[in-house]
OpenMM code with the backbone's topology and positions (N, CA, C; nanometers):
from openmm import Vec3, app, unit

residues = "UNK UNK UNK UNK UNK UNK UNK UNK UNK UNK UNK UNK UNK UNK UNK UNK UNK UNK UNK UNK UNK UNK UNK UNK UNK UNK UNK UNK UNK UNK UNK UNK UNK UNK UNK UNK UNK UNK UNK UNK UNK UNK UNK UNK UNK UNK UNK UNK UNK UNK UNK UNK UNK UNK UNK UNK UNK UNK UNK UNK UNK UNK UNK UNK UNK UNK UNK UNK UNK UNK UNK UNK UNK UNK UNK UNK UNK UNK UNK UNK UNK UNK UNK UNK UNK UNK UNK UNK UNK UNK UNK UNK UNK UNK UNK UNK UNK UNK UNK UNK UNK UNK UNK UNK UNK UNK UNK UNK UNK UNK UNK UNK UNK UNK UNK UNK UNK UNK UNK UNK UNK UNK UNK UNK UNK UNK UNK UNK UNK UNK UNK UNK UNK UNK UNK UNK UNK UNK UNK UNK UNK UNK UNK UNK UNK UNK UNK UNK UNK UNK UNK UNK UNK UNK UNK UNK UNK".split()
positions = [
    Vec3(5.8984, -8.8256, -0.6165),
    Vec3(5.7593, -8.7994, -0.6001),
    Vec3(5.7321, -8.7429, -0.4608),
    Vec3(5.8185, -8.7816, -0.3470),
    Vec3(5.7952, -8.7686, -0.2402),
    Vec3(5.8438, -8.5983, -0.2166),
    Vec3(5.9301, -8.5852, -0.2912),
    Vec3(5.9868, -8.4644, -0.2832),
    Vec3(5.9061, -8.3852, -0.3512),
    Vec3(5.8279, -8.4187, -0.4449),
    Vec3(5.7148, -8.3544, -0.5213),
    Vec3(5.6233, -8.3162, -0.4519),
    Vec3(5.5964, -8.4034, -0.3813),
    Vec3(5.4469, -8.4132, -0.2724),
    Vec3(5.4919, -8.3090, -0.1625),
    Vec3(5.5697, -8.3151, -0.0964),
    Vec3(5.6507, -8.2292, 0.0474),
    Vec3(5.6838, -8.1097, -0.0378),
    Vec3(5.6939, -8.0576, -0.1515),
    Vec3(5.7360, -7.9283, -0.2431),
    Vec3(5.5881, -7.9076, -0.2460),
    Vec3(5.4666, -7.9949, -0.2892),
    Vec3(5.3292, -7.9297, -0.3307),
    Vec3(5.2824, -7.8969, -0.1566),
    Vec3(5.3071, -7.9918, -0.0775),
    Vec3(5.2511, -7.9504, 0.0376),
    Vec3(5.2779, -7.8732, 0.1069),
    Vec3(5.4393, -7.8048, 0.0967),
    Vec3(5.4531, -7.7107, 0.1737),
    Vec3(5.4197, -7.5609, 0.0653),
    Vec3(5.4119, -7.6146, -0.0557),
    Vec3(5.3427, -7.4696, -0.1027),
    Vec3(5.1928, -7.4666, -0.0898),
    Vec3(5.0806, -7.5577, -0.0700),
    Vec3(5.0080, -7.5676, -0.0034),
    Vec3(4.9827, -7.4822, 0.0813),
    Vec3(5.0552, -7.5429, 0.2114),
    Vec3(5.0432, -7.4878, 0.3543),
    Vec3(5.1403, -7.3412, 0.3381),
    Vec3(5.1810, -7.2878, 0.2336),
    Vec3(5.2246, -7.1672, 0.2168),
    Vec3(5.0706, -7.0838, 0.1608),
    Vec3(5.0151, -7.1674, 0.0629),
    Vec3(4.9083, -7.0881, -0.0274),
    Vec3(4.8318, -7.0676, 0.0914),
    Vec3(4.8124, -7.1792, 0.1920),
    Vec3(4.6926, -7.1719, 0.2849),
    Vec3(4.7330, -7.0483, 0.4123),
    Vec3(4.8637, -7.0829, 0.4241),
    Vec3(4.8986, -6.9301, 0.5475),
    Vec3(4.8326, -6.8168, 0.4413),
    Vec3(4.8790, -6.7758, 0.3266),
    Vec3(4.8952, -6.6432, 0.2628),
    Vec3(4.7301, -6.6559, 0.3059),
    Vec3(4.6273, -6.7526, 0.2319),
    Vec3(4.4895, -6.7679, 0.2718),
    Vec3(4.4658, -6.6702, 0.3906),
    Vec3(4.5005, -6.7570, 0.4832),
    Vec3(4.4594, -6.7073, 0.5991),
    Vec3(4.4859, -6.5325, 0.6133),
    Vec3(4.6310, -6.5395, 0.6110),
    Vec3(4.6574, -6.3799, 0.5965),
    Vec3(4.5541, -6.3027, 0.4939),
    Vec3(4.5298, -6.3019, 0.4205),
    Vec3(4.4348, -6.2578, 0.2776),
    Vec3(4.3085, -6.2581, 0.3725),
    Vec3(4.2826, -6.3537, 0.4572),
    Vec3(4.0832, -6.3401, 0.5231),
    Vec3(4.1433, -6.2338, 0.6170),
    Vec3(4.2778, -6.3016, 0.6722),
    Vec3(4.2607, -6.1570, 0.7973),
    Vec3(4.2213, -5.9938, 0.7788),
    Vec3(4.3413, -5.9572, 0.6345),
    Vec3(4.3653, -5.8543, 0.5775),
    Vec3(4.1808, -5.7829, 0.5444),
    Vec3(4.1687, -5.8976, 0.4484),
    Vec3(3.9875, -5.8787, 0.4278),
    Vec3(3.8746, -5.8264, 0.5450),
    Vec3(3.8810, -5.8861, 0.6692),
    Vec3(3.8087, -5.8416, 0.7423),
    Vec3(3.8758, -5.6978, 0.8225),
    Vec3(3.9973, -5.6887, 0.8175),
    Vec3(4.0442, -5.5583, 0.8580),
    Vec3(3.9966, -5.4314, 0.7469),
    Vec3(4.0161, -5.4769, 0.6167),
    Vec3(3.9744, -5.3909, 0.5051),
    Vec3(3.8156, -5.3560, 0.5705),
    Vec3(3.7748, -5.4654, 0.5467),
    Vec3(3.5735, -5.4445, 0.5701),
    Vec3(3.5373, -5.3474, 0.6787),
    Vec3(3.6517, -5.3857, 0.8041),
    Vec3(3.6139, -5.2917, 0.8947),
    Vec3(3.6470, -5.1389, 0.9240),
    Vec3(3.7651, -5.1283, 0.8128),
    Vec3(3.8076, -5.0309, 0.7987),
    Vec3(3.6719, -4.9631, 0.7093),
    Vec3(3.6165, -5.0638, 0.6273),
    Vec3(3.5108, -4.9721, 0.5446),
    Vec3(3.4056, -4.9432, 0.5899),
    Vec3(3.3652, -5.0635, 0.7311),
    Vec3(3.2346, -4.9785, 0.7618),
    Vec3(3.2660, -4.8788, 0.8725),
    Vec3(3.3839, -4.8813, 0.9337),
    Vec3(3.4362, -4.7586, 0.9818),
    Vec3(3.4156, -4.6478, 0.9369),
    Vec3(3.4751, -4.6260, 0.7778),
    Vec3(3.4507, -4.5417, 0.6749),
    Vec3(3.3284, -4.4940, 0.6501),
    Vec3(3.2663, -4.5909, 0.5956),
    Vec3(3.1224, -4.5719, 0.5969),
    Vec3(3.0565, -4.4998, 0.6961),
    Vec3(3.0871, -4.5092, 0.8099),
    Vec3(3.0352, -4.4663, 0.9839),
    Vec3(3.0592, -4.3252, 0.9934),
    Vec3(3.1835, -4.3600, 0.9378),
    Vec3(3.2567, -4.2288, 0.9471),
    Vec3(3.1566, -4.1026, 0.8380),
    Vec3(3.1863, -4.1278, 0.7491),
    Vec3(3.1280, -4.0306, 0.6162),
    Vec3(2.9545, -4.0305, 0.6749),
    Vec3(2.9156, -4.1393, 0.6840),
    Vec3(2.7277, -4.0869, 0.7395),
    Vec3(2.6978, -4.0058, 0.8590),
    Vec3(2.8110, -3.9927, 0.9069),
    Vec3(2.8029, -3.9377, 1.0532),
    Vec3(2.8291, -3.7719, 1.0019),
    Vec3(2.9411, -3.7829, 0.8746),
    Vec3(2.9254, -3.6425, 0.8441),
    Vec3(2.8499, -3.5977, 0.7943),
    Vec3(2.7780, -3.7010, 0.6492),
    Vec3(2.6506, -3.6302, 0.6243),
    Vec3(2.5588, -3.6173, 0.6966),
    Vec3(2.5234, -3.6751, 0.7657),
    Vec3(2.4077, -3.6437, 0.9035),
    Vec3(2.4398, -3.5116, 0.9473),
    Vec3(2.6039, -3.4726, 1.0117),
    Vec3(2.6179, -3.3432, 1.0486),
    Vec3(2.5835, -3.2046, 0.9401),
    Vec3(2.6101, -3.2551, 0.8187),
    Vec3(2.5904, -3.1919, 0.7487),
    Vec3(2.4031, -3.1293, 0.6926),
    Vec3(2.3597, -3.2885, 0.6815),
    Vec3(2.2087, -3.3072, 0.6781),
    Vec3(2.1479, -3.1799, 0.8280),
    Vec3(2.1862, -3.1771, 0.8821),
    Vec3(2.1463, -3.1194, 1.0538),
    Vec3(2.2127, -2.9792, 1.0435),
    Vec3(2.3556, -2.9685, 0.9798),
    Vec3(2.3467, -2.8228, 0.9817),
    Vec3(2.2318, -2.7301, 0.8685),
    Vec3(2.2702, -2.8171, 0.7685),
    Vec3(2.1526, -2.7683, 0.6312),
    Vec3(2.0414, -2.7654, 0.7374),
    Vec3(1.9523, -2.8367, 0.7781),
    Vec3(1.8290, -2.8437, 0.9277),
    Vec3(1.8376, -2.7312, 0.9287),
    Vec3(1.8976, -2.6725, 1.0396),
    Vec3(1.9123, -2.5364, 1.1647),
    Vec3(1.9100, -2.4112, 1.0448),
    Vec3(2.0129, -2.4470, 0.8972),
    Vec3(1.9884, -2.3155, 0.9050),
    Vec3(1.8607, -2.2718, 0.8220),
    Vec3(1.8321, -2.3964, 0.7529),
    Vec3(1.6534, -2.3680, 0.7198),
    Vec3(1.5494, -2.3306, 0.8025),
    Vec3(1.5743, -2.3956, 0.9387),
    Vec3(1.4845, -2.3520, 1.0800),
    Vec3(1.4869, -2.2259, 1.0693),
    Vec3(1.6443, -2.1988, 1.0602),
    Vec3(1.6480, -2.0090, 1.1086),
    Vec3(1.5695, -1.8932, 0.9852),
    Vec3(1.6524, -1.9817, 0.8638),
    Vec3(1.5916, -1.9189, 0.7618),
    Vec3(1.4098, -1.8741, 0.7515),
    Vec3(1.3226, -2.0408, 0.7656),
    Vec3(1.1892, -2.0292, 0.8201),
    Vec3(1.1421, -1.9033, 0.9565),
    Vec3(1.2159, -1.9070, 1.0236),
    Vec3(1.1888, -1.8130, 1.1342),
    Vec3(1.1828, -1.6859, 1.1075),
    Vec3(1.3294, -1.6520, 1.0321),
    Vec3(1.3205, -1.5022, 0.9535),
    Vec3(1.2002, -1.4874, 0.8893),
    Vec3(1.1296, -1.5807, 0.7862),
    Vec3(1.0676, -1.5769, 0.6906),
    Vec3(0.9260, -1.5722, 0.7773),
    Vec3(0.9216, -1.6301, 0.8760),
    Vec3(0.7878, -1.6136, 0.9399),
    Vec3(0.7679, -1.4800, 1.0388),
    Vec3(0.8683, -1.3889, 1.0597),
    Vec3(0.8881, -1.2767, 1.1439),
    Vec3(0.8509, -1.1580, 1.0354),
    Vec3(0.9430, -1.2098, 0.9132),
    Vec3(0.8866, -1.1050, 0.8171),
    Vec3(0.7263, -1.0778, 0.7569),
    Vec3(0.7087, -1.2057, 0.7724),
    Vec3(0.5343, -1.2377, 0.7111),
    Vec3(0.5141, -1.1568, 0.8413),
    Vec3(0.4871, -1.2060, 0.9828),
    Vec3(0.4399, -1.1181, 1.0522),
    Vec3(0.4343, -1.0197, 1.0513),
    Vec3(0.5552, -0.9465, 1.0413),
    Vec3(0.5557, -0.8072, 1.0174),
    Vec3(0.5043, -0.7532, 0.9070),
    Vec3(0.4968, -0.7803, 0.7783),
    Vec3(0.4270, -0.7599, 0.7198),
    Vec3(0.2412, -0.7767, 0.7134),
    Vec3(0.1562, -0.8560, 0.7980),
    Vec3(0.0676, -0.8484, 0.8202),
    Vec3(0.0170, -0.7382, 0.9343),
    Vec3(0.1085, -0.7328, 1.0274),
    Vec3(0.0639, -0.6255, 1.1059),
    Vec3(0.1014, -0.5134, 1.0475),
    Vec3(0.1728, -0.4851, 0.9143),
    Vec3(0.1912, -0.3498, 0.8518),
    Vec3(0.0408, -0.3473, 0.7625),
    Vec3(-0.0058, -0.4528, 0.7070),
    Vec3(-0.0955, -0.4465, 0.6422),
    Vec3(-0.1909, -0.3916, 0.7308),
    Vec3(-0.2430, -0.4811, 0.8551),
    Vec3(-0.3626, -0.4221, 0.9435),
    Vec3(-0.3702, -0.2387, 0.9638),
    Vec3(-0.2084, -0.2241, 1.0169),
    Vec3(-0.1911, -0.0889, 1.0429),
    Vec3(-0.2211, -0.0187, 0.8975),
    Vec3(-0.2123, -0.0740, 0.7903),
    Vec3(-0.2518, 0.0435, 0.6496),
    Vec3(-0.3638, 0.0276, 0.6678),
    Vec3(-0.4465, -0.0721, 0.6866),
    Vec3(-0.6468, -0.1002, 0.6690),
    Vec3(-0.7081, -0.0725, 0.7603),
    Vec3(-0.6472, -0.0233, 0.8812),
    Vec3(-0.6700, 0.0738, 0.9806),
    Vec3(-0.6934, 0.2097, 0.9182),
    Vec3(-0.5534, 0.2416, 0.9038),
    Vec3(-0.5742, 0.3962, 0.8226),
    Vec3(-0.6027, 0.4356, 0.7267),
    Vec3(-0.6564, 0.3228, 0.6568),
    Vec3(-0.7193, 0.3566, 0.5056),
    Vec3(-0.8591, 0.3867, 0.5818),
    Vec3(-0.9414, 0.3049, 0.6891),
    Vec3(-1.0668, 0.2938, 0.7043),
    Vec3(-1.1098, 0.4564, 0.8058),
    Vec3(-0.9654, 0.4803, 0.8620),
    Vec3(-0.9759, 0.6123, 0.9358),
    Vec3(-0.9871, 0.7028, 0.8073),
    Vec3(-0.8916, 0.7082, 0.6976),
    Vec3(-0.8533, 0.8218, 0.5980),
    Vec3(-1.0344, 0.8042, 0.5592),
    Vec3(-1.0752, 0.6943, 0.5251),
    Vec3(-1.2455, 0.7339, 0.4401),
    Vec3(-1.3457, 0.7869, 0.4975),
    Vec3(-1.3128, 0.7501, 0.6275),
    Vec3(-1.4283, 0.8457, 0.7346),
    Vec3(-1.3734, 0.9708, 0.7051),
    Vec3(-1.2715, 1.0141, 0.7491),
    Vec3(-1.2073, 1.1813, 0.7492),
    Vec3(-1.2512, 1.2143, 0.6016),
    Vec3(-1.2092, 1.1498, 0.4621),
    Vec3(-1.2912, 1.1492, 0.3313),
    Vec3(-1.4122, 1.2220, 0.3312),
    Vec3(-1.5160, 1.1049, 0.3993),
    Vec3(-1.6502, 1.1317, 0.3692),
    Vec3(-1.6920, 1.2922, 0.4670),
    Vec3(-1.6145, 1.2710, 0.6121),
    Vec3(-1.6722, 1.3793, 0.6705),
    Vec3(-1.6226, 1.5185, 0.6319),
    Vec3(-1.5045, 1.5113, 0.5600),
    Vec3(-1.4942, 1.6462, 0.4480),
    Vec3(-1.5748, 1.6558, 0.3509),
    Vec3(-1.5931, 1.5628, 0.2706),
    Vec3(-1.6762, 1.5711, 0.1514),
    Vec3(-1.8470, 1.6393, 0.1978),
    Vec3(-1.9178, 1.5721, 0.3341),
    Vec3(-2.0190, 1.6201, 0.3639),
    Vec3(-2.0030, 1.7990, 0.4027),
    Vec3(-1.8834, 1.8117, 0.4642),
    Vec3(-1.8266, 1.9498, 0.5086),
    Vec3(-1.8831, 2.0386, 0.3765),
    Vec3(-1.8239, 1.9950, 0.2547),
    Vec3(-1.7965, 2.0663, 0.1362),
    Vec3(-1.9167, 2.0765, 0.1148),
    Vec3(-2.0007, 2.0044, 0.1056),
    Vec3(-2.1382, 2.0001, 0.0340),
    Vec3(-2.2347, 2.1071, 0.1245),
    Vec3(-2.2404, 2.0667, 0.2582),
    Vec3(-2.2812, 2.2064, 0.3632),
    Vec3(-2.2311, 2.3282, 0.3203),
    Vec3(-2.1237, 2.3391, 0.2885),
    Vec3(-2.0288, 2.5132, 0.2810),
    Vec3(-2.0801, 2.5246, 0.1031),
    Vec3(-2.1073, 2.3942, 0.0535),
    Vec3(-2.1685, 2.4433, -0.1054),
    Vec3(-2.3249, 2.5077, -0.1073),
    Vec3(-2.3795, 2.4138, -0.0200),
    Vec3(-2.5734, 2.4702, 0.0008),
    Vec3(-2.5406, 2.5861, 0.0742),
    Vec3(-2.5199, 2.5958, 0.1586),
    Vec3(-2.4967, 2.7592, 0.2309),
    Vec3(-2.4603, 2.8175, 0.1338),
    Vec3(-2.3462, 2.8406, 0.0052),
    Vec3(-2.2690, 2.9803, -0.0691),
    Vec3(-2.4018, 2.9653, -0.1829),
    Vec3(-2.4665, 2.8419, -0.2049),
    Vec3(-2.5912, 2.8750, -0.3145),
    Vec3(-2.6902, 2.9604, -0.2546),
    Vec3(-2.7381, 2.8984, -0.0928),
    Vec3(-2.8580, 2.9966, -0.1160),
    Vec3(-2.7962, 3.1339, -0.0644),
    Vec3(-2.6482, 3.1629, 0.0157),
    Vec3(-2.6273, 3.3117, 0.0339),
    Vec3(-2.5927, 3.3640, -0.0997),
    Vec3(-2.6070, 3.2780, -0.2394),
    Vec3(-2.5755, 3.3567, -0.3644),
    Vec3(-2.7294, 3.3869, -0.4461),
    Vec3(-2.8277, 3.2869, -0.4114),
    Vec3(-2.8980, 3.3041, -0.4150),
    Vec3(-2.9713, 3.4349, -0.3165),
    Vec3(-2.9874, 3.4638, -0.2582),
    Vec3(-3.0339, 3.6088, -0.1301),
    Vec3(-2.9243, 3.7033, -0.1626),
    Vec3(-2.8088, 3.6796, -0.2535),
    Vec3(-2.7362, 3.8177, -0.2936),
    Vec3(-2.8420, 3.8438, -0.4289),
    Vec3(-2.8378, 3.7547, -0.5095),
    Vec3(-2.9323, 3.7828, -0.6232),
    Vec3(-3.0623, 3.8830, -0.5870),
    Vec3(-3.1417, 3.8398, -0.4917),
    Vec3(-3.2266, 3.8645, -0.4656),
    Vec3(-3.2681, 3.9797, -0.4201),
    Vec3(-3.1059, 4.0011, -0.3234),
    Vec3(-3.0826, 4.1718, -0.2703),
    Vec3(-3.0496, 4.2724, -0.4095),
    Vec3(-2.9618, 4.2312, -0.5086),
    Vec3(-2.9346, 4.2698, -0.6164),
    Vec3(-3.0456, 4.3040, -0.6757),
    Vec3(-3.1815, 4.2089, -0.7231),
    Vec3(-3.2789, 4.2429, -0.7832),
    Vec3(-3.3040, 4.3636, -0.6741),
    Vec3(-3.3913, 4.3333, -0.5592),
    Vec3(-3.4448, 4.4425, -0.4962),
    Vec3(-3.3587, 4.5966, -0.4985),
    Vec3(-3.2547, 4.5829, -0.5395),
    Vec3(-3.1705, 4.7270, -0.5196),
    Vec3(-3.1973, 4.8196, -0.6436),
    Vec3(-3.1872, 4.6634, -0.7624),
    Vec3(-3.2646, 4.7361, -0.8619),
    Vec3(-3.4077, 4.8290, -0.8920),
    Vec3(-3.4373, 4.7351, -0.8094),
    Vec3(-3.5948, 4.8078, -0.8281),
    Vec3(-3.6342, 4.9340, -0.7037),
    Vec3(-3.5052, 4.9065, -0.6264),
    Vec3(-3.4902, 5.0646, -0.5581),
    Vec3(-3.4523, 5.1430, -0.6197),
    Vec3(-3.3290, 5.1144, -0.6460),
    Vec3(-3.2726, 5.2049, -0.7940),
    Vec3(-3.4328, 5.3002, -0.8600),
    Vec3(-3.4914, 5.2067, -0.9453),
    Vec3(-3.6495, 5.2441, -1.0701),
    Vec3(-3.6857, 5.3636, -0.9592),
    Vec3(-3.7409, 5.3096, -0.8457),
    Vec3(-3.8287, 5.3923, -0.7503),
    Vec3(-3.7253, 5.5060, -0.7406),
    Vec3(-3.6264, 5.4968, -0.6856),
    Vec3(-3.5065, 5.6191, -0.6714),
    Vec3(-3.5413, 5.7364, -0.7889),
    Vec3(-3.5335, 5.6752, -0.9088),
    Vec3(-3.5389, 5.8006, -1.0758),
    Vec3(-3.6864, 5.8102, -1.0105),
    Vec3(-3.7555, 5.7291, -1.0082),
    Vec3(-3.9075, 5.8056, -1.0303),
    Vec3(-3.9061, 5.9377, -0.9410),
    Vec3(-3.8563, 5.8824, -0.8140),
    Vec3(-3.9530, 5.9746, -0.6734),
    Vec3(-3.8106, 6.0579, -0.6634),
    Vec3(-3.6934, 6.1131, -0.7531),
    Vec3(-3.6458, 6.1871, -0.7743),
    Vec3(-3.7255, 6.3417, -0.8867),
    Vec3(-3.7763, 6.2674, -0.9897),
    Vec3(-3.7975, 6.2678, -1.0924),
    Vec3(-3.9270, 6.3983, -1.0468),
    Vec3(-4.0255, 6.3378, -0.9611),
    Vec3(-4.1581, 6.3938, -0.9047),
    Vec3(-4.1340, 6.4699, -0.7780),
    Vec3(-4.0328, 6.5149, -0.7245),
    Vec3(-3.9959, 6.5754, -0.5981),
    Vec3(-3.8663, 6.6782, -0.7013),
    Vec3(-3.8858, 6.7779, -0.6048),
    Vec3(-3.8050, 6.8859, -0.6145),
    Vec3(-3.7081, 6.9041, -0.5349),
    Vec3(-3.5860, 6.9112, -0.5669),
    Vec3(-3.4343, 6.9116, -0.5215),
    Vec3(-3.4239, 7.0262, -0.4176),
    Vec3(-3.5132, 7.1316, -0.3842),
    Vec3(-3.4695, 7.2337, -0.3631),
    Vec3(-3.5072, 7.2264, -0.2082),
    Vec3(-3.5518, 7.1356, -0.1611),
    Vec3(-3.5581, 7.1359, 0.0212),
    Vec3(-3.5160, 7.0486, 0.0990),
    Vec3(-3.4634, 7.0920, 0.2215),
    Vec3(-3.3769, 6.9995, 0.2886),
    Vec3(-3.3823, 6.8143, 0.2512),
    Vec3(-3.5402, 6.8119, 0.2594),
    Vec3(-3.5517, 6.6857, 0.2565),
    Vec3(-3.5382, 6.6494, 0.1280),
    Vec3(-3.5824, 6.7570, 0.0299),
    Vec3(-3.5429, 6.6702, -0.1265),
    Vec3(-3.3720, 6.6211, -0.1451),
    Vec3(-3.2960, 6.7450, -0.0460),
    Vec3(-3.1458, 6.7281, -0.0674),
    Vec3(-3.0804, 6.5782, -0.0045),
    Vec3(-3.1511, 6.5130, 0.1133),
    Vec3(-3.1285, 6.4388, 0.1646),
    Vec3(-3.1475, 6.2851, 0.0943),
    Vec3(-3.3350, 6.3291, 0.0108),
    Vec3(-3.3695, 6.2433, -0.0816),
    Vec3(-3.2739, 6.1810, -0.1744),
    Vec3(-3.2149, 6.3235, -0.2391),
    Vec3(-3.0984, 6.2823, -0.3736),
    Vec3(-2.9689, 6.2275, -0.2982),
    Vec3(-2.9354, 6.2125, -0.2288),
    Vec3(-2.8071, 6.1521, -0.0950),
    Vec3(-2.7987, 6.0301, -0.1041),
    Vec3(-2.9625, 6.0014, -0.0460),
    Vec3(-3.0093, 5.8544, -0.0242),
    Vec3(-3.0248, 5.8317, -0.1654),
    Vec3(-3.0815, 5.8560, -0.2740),
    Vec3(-3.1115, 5.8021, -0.4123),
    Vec3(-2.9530, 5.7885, -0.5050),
    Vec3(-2.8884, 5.8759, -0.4563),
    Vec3(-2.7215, 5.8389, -0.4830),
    Vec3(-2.6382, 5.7553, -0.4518),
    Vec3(-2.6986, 5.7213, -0.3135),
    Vec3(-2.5979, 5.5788, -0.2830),
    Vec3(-2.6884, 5.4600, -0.3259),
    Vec3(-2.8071, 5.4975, -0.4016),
    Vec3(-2.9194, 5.3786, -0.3909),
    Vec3(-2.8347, 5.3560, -0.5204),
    Vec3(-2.8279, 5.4342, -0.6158),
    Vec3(-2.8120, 5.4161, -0.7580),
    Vec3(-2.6486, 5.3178, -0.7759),
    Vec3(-2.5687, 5.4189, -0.6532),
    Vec3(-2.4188, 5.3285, -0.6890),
    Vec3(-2.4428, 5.2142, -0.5896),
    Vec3(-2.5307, 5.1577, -0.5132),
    Vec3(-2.5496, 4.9877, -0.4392),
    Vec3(-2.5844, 4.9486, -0.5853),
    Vec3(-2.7093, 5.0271, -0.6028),
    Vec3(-2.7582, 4.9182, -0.7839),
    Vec3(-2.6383, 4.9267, -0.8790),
    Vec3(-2.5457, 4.9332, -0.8915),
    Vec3(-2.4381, 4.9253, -0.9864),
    Vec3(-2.3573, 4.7723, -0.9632),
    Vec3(-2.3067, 4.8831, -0.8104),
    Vec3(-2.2689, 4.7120, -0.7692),
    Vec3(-2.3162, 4.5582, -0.7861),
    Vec3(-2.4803, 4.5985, -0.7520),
    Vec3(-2.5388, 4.5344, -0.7532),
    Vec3(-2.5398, 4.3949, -0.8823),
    Vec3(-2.5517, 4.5241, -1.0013),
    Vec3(-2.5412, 4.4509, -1.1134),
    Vec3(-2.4314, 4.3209, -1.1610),
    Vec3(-2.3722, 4.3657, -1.1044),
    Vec3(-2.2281, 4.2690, -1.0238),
    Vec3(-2.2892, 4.0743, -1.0593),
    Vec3(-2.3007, 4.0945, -0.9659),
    Vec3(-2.4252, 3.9748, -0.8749),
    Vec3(-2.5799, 3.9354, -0.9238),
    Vec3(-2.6023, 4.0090, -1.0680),
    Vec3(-2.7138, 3.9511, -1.1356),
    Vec3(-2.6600, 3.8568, -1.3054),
] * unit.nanometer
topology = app.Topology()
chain = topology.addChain("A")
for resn in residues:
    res = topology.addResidue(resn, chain)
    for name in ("N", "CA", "C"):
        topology.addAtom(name, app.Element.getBySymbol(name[0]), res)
C-alpha cells in the first residue's frame, strides 16, 4: 500500500510539475497571443491609415476638380452673358440696317413712280413740240434718257 501511495504520490507530484509546466506554457501561449493580437491591430490600423491618406488625396483631387470645374462654369456664364449682349447689339444693328433699306426702298419706289410720270410728261411735251430746233433736239436727249431711267425704273415698282 505504501508503495501504492509513494507510486500515486510521486505521479501526483509528476501530474502537478506537468501542471505547473502546462500554466507556464499557457501564459506564454496568451502572451504570445496578445502579442499577436498587437501585432495584427497595429497592422490593420496601418492599413486602416493608409486606406485614410489615400481617400484624403483622393478627396483633394475630387475637390480641385469640382473647383475647376466651377470656375469653368463661371468663365462659360461670363461668356454666355457677354455672347447675349453682342446677340442683342447685332440683332438691334440688323433691325436699324432693316428700317433704313425699307424706307431707302421705299424713296426708290417713290423715285420710280415720279420717273414714271416724267416719262407721261416726256411723250406729251414731245408729242406738242417740234423736233426740228436746237432746243427741241436737246428736248428729245433729255426725254430719251427720261424714258430709259423710267424703264429701269420699272425695275423697282
Amino acid at each position: 500500500m505504501q508503495r501504492r501511495n509513494e507510486a500515486l504520490e510521486k505521479s501526483l507530484s509528476e501530474r502537478q510539475k506537468e501542471k505547473g509546466e502546462l500554466k507556464d506554457r499557457v501564459i506564454v501561449l496568451e502572451g504570445s497571443l496578445r502579442q499577436y493580437r498587437n501585432q495584427k491591430s497595429a497592422i490593420e490600423l496601418k492599413v486602416s491609415l493608409s486606406k485614410i491618406e489615400e481617400m484624403k488625396q483622393r478627396i483633394e483631387e475630387l475637390e480641385t476638380a469640382l473647383q475647376n470645374c466651377e470656375n469653368r462654369i463661371k468663365h462659360l456664364e461670363a461668356n454666355e452673358n457677354r455672347n447675349k449682349k453682342q446677340l442683342q447689339y447685332f440683332q438691334n444693328q440688323v433691325r436699324s440696317r432693316d428700317n433704313i433699306m425699307e424706307e431707302a426702298v421705299v424713296q426708290i419706289r417713290e423715285v420710280a413712280d415720279h420717273v414714271q410720270a416724267l416719262a407721261v410728261q416726256a411723250d406729251m411735251l414731245s408729242v406738242k413740240h417740234e423736233l426740228e430746233s436746237n432746243r427741241g433736239q436737246v428736248l428729245a436727249v433729255l426725254l430719251r434718257k427720261i424714258r430709259t431711267l423710267s424703264n429701269r425704273a420699272k425695275l423697282y415698282l
